[in-house]
N, CA, C and O atoms as a printed pandas DataFrame, in Angstrom:
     atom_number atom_name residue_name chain_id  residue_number  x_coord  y_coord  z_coord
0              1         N          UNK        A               1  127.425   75.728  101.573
1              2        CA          UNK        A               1  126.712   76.938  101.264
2              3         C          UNK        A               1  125.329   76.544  100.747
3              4         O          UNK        A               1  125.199   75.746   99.819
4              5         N          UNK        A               2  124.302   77.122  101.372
5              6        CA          UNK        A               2  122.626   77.313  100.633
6              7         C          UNK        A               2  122.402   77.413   99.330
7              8         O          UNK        A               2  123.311   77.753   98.572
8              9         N          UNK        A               3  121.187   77.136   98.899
9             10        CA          UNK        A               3  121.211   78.098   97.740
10            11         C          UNK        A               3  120.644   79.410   98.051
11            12         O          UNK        A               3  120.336   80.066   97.055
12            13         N          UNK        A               4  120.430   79.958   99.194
13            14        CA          UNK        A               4  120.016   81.079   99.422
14            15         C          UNK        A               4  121.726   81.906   98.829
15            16         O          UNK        A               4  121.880   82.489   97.756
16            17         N          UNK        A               5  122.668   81.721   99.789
17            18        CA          UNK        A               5  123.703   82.455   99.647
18            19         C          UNK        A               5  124.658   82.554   98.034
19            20         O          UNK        A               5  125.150   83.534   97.474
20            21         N          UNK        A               6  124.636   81.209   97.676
21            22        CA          UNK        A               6  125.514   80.501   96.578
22            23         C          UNK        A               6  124.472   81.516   95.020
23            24         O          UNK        A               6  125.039   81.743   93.951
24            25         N          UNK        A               7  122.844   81.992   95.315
25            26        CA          UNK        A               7  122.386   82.915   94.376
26            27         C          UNK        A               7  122.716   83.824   94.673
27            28         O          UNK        A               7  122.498   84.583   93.729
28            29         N          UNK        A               8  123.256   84.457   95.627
29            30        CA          UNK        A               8  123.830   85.926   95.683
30            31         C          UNK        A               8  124.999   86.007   95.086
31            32         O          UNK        A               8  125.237   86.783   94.160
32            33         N          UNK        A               9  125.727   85.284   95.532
33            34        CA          UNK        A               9  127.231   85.398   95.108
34            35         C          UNK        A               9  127.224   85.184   93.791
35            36         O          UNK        A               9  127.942   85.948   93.147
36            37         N          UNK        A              10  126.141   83.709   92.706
37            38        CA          UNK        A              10  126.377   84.284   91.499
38            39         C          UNK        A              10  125.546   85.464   90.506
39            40         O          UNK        A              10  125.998   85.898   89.446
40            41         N          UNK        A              11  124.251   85.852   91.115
41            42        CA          UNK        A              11  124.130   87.007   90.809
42            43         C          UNK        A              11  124.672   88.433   90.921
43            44         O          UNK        A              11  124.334   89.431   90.283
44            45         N          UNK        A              12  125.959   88.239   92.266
45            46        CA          UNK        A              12  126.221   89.753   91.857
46            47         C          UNK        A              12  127.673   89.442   90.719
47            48         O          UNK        A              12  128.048   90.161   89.793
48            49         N          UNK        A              13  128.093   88.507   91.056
49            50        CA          UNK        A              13  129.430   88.168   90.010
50            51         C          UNK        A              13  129.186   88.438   88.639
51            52         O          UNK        A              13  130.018   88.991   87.920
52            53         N          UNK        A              14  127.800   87.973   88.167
53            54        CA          UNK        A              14  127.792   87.516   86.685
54            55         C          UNK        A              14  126.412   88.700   86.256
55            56         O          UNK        A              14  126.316   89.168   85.121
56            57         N          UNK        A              15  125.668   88.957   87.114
57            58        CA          UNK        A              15  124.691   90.214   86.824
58            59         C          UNK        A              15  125.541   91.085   86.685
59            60         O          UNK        A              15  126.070   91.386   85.615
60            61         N          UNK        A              16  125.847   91.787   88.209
61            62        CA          UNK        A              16  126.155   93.043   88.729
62            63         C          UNK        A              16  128.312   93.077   88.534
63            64         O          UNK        A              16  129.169   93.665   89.194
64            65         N          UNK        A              17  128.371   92.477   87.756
65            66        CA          UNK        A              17  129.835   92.184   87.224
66            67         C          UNK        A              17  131.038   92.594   88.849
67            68         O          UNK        A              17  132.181   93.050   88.852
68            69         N          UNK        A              18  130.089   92.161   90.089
69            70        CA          UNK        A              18  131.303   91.790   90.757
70            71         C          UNK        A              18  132.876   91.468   90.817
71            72         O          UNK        A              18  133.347   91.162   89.721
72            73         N          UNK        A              19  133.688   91.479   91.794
73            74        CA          UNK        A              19  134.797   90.798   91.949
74            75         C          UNK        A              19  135.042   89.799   92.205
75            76         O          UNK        A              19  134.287   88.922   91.788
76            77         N          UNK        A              20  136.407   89.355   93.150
77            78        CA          UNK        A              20  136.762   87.974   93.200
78            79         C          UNK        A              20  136.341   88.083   95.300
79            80         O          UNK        A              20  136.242   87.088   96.018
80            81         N          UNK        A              21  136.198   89.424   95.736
81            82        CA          UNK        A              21  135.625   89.795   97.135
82            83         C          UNK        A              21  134.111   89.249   96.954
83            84         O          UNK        A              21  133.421   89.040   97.951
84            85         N          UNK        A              22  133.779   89.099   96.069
85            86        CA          UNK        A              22  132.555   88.814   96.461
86            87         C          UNK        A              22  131.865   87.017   96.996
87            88         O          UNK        A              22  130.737   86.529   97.067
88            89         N          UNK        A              23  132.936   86.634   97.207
89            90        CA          UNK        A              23  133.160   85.115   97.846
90            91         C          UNK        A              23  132.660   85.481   98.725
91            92         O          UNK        A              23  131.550   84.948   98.703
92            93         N          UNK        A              24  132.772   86.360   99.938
93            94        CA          UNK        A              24  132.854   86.953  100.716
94            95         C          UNK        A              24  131.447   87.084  101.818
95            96         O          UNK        A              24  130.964   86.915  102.938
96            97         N          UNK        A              25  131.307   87.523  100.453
97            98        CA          UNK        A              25  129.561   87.811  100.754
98            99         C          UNK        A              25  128.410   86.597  101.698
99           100         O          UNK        A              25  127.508   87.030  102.415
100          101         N          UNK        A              26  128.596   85.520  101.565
101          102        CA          UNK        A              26  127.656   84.597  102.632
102          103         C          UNK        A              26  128.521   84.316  103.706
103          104         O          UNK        A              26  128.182   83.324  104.352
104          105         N          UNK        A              27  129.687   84.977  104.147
105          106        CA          UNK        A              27  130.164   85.166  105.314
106          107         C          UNK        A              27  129.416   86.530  106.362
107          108         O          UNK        A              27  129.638   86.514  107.573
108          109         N          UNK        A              28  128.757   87.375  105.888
109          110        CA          UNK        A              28  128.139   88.078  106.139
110          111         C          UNK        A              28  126.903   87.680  106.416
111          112         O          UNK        A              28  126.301   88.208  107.351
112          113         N          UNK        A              29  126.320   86.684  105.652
113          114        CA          UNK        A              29  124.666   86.301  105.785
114          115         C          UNK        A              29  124.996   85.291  107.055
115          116         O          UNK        A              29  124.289   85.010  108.023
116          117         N          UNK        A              30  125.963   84.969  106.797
117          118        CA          UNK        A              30  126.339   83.671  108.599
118          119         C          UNK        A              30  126.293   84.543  109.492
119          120         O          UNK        A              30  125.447   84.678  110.376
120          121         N          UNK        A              31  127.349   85.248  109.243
121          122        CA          UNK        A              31  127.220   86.444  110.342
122          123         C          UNK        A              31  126.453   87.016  110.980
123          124         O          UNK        A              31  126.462   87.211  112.195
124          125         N          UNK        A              32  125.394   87.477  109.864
125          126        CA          UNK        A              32  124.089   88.244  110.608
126          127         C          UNK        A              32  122.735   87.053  111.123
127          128         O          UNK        A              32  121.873   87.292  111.968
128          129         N          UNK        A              33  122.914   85.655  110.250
129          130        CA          UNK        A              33  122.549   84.693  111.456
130          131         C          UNK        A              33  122.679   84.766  112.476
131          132         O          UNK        A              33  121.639   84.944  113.111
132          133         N          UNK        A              34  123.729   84.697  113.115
133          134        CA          UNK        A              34  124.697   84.487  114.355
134          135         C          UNK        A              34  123.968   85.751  115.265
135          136         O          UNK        A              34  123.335   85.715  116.320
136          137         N          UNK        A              35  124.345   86.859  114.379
137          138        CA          UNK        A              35  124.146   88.068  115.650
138          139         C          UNK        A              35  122.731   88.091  115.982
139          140         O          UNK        A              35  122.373   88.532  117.074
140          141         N          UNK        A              36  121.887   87.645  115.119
141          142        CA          UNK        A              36  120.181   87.419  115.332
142          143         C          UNK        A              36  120.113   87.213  116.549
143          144         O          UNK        A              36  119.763   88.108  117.319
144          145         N          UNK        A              37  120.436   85.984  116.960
145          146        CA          UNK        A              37  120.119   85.298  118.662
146          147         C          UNK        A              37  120.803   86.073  119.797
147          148         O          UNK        A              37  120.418   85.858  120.946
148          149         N          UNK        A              38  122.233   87.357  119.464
149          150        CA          UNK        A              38  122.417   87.865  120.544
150          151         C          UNK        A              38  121.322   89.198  120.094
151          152         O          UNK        A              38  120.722   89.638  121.074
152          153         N          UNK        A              39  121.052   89.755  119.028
153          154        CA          UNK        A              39  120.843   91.064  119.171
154          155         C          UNK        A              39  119.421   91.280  118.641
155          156         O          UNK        A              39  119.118   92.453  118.420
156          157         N          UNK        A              40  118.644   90.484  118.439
157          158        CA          UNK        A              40  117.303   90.866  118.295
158          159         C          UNK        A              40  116.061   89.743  119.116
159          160         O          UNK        A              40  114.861   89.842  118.861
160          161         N          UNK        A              41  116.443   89.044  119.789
161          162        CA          UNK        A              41  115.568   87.958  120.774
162          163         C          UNK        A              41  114.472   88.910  121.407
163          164         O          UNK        A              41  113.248   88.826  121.308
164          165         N          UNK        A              42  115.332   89.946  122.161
165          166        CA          UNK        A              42  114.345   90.660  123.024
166          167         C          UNK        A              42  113.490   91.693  122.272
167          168         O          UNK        A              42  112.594   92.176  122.964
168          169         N          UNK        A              43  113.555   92.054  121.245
169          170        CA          UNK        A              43  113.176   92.315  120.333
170          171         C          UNK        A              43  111.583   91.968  119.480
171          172         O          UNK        A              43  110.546   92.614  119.331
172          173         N          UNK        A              44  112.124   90.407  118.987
173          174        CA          UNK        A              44  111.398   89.640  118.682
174          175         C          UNK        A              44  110.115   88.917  120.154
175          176         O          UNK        A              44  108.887   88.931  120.067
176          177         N          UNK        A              45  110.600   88.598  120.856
177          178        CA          UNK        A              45  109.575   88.958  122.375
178          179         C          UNK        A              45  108.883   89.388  122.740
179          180         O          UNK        A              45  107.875   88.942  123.287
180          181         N          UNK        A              46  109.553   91.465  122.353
181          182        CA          UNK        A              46  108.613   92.502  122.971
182          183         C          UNK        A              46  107.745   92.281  121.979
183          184         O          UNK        A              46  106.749   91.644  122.321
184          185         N          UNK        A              47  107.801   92.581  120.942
185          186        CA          UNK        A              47  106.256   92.679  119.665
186          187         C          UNK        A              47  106.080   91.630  119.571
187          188         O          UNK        A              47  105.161   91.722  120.385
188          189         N          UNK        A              48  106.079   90.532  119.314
189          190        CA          UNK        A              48  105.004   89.381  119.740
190          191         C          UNK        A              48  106.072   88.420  118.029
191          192         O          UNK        A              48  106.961   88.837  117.286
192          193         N          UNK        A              49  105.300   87.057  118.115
193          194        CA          UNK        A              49  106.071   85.705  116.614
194          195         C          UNK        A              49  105.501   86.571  115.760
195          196         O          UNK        A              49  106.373   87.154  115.116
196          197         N          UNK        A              50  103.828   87.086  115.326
197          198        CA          UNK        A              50  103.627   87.395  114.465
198          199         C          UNK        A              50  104.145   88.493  113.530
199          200         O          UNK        A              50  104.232   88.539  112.303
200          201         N          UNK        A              51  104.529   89.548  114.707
201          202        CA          UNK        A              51  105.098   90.880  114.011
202          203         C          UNK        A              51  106.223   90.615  114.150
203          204         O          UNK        A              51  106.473   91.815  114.038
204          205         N          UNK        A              52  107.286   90.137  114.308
205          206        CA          UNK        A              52  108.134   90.073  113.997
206          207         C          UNK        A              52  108.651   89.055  112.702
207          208         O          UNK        A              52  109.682   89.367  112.107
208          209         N          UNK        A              53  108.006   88.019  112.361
209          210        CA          UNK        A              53  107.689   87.483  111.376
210          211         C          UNK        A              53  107.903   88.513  110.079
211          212         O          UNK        A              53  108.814   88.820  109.310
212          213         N          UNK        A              54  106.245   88.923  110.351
213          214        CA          UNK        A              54  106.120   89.806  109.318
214          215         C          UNK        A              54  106.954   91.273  108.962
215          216         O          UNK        A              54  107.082   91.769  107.843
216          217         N          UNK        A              55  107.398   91.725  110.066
217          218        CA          UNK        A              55  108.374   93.091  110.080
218          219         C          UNK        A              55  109.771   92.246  109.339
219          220         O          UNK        A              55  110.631   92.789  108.646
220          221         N          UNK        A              56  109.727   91.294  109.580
221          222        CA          UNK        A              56  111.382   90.581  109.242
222          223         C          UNK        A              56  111.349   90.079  107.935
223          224         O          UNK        A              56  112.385   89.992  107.276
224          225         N          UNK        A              57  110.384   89.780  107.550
225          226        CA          UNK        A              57  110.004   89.572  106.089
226          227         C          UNK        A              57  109.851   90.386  104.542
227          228         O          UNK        A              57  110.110   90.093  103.374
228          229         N          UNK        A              58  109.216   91.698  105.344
229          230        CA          UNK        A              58  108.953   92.915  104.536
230          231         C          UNK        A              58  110.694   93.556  104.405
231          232         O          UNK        A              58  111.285   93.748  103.342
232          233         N          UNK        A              59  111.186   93.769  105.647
233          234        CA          UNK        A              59  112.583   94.036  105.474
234          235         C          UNK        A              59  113.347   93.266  104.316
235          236         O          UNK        A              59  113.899   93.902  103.418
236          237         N          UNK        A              60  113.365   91.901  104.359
237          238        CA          UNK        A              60  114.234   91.415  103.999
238          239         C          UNK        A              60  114.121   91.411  102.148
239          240         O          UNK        A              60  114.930   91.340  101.223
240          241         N          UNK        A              61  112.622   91.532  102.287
241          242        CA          UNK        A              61  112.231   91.404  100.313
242          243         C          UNK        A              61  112.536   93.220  100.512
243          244         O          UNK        A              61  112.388   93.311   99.294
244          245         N          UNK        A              62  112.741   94.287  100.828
245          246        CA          UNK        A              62  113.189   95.651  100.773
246          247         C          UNK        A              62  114.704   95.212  100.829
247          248         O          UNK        A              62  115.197   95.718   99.821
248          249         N          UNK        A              63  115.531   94.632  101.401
249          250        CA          UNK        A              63  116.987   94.563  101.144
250          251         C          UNK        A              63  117.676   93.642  100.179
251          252         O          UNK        A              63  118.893   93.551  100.022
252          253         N          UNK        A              64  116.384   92.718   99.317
253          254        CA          UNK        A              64  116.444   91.972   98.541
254          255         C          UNK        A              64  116.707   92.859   97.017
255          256         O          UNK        A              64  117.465   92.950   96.051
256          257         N          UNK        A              65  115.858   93.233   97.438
257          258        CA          UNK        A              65  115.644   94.721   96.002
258          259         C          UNK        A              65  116.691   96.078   95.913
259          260         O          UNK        A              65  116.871   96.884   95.000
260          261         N          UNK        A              66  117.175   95.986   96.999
261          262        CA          UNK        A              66  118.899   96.759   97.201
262          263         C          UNK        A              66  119.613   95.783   96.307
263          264         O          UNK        A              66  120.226   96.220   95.333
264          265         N          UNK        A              67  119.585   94.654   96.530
265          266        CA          UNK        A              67  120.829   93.844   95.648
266          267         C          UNK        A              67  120.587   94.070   94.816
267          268         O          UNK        A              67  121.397   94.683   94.120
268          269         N          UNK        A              68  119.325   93.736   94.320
269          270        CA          UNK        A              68  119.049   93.853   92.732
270          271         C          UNK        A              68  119.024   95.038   91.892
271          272         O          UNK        A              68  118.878   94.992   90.671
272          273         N          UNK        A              69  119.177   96.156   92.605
273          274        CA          UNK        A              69  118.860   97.555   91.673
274          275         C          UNK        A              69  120.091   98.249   92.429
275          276         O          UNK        A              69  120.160   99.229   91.687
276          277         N          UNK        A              70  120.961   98.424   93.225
277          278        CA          UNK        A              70  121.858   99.431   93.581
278          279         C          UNK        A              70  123.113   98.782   93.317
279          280         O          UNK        A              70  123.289   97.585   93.545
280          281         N          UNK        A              71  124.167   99.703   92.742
281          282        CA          UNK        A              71  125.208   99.032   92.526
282          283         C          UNK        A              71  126.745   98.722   93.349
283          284         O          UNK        A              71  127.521   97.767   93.297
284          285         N          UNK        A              72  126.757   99.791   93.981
285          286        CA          UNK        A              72  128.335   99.173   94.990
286          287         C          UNK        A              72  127.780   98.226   95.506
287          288         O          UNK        A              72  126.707   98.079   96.090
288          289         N          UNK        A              73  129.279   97.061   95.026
289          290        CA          UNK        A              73  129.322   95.677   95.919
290          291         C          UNK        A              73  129.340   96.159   97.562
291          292         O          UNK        A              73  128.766   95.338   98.277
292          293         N          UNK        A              74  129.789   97.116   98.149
293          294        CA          UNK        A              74  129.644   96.847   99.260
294          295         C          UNK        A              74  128.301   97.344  100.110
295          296         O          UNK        A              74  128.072   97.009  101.273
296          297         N          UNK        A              75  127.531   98.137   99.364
297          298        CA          UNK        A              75  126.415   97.933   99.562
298          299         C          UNK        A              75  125.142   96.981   99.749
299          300         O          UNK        A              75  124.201   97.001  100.543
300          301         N          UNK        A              76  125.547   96.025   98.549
301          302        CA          UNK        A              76  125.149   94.527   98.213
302          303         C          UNK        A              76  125.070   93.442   99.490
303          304         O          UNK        A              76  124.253   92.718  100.060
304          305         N          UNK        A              77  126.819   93.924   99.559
305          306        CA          UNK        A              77  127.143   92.657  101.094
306          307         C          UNK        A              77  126.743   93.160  101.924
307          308         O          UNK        A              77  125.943   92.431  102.510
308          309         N          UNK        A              78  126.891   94.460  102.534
309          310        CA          UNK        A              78  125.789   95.103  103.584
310          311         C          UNK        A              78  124.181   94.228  103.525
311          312         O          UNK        A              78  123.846   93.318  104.284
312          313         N          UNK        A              79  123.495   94.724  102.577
313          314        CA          UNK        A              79  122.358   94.104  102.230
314          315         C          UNK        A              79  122.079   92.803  102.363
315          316         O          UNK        A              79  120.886   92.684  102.642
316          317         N          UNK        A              80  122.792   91.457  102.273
317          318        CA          UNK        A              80  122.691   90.306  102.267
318          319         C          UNK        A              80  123.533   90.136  103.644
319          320         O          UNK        A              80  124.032   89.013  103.568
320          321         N          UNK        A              81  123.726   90.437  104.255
321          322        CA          UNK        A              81  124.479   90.530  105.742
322          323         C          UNK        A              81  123.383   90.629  106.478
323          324         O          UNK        A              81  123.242   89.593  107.128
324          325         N          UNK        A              82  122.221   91.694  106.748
325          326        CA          UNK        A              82  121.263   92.124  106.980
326          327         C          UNK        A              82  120.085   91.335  106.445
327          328         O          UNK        A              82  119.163   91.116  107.231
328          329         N          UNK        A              83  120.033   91.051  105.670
329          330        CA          UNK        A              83  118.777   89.581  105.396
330          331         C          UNK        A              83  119.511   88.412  106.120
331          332         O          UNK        A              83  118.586   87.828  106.684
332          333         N          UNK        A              84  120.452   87.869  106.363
333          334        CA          UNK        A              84  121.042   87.047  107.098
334          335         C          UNK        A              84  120.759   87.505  108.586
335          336         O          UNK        A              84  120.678   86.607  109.424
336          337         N          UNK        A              85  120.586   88.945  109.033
337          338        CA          UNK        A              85  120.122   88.825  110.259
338          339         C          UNK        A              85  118.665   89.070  110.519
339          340         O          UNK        A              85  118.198   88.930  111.650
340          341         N          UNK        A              86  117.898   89.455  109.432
341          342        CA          UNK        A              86  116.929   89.001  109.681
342          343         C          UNK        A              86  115.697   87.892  109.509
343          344         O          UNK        A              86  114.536   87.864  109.918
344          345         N          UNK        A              87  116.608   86.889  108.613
345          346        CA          UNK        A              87  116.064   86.337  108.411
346          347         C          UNK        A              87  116.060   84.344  109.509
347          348         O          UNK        A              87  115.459   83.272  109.450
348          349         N          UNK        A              88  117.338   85.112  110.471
349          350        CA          UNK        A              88  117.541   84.362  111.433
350          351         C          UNK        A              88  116.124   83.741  112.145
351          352         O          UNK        A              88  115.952   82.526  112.050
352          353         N          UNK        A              89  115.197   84.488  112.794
353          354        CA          UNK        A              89  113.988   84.072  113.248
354          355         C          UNK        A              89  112.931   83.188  112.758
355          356         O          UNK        A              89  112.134   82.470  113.361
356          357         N          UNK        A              90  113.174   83.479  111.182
357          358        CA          UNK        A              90  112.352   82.634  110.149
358          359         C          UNK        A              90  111.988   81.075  109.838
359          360         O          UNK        A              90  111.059   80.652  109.151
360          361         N          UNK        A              91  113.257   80.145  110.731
361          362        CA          UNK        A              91  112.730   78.965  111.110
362          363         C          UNK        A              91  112.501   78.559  112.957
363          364         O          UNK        A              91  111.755   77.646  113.311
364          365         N          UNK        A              92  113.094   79.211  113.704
365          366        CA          UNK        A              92  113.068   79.217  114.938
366          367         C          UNK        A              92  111.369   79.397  115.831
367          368         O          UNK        A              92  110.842   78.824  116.784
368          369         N          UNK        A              93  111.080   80.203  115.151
369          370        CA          UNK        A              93  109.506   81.292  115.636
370          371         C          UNK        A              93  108.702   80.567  114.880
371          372         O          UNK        A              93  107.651   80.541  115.520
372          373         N          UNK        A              94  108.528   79.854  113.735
373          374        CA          UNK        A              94  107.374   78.826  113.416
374          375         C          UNK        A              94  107.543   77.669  114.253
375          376         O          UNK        A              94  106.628   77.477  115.053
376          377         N          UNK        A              95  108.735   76.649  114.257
377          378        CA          UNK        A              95  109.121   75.868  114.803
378          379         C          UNK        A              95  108.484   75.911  116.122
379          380         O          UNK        A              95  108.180   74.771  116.472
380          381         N          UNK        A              96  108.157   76.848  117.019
381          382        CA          UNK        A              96  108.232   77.069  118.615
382          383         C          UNK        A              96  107.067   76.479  118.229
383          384         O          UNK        A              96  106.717   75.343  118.546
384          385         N          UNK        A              97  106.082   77.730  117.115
385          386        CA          UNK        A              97  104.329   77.536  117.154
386          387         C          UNK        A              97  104.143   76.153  116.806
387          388         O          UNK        A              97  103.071   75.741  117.251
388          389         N          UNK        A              98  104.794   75.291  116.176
389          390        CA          UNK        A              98  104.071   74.159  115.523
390          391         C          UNK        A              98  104.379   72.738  116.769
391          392         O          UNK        A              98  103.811   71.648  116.842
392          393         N          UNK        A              99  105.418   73.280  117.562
393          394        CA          UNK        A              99  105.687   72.783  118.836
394          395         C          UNK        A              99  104.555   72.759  120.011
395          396         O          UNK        A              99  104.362   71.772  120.721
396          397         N          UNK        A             100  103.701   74.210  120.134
397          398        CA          UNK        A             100  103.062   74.357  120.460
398          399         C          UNK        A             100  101.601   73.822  120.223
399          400         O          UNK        A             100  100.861   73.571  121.175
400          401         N          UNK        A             101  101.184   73.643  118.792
401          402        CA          UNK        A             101   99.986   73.122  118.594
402          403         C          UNK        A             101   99.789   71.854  117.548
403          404         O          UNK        A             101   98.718   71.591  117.001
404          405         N          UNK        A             102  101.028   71.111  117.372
405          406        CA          UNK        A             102  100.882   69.937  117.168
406          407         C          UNK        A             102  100.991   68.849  117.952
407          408         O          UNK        A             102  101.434   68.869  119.100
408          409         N          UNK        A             103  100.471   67.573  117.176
409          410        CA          UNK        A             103  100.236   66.647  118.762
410          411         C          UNK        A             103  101.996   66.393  118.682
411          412         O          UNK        A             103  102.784   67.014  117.968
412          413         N          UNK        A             104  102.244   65.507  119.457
413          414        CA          UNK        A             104  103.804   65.330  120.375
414          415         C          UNK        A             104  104.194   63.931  119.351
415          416         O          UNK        A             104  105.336   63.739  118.933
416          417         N          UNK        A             105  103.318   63.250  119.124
417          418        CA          UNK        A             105  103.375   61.765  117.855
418          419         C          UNK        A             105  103.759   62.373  116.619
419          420         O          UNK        A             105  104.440   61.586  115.961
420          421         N          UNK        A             106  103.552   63.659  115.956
421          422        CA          UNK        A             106  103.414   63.796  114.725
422          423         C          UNK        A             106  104.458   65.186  115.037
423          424         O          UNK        A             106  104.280   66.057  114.187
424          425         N          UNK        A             107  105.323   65.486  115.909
425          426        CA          UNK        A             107  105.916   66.744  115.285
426          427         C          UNK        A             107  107.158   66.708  115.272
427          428         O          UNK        A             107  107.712   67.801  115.386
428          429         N          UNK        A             108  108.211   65.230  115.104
429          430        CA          UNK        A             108  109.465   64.921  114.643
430          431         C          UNK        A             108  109.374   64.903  112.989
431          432         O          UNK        A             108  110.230   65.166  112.145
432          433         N          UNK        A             109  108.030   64.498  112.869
433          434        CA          UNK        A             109  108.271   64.455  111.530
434          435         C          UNK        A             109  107.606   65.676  110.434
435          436         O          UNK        A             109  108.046   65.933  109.313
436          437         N          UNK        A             110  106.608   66.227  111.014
437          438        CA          UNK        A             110  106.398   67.979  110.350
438          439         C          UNK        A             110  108.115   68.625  110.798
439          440         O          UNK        A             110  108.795   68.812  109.789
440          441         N          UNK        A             111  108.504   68.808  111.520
441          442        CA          UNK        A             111  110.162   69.439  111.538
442          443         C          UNK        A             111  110.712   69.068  110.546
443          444         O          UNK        A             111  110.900   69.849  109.613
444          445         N          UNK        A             112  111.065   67.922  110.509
445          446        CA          UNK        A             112  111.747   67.129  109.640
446          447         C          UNK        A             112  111.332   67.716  108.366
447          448         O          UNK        A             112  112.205   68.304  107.728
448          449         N          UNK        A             113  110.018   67.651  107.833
449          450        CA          UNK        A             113  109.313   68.090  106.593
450          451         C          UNK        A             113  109.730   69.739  106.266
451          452         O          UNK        A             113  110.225   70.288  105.282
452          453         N          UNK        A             114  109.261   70.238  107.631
453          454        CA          UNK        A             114  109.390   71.914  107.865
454          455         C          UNK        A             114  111.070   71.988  106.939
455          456         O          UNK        A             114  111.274   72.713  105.966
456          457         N          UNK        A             115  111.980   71.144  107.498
457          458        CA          UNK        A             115  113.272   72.041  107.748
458          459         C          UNK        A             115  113.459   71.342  106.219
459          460         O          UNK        A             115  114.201   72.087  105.578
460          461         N          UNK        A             116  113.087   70.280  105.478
461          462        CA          UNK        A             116  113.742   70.383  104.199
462          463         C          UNK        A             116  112.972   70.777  103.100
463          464         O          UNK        A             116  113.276   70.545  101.930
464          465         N          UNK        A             117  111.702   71.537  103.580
465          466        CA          UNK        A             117  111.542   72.456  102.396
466          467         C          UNK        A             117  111.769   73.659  102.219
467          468         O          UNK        A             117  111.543   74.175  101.125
């Protein structure tokens, strides 16, 4: 588990006085990984890397702020299910660009850099 997911699960447990379902919860953020590549590609295509970037970003800090201020857990996991699918594009769609305009000597190791920060 991330620490993207592993802070949800203990913020809603120990904030939002969750259950023992709320394990649960970064099975949903995998999930909506997953469905990213069948259900929003063409999507991400028609409006172009940049807007979708940015449309996927603004969403996700708006469903970020659902966790933090609304209270049914299953609202929560809804919410972090849904940043899991949109936040699927978020290393894929830079990756392409930096593929694109870095030299071919130097871009095993910007990836490399990219993916562990």
């Amino acid at each position: 588990m991330t620490g993207r997911q592993w802070w949800s699960v203990t913020y809603i447990v120990e904030e939002r006085h969750g259950n023992a379902n709320s394990g649960y919860i970064p099975t949903g953020f995998f999930g909506g990984l997953m469905l990213e590549y069948v259900l929003l590609i063409w999507f991400n295509r028609k409006i172009g890397e940049w807007w979708a970037l940015s449309l996927h970003a603004l969403l996700v800090i708006g469903l970020e702020v659902t966790v933090w201020v609304v209270p049914p857990l299953v609202q929560k996991a809804l919410a972090v299910a849904l940043v899991g699918l949109l936040l699927g594009p978020m290393w894929p769609i830079p990756m392409n660009h930096f593929a694109k305009t870095l030299p071919r000597w130097l871009l095993t190791a910007c990836a490399g850099y990219i993916a562990g920060g």
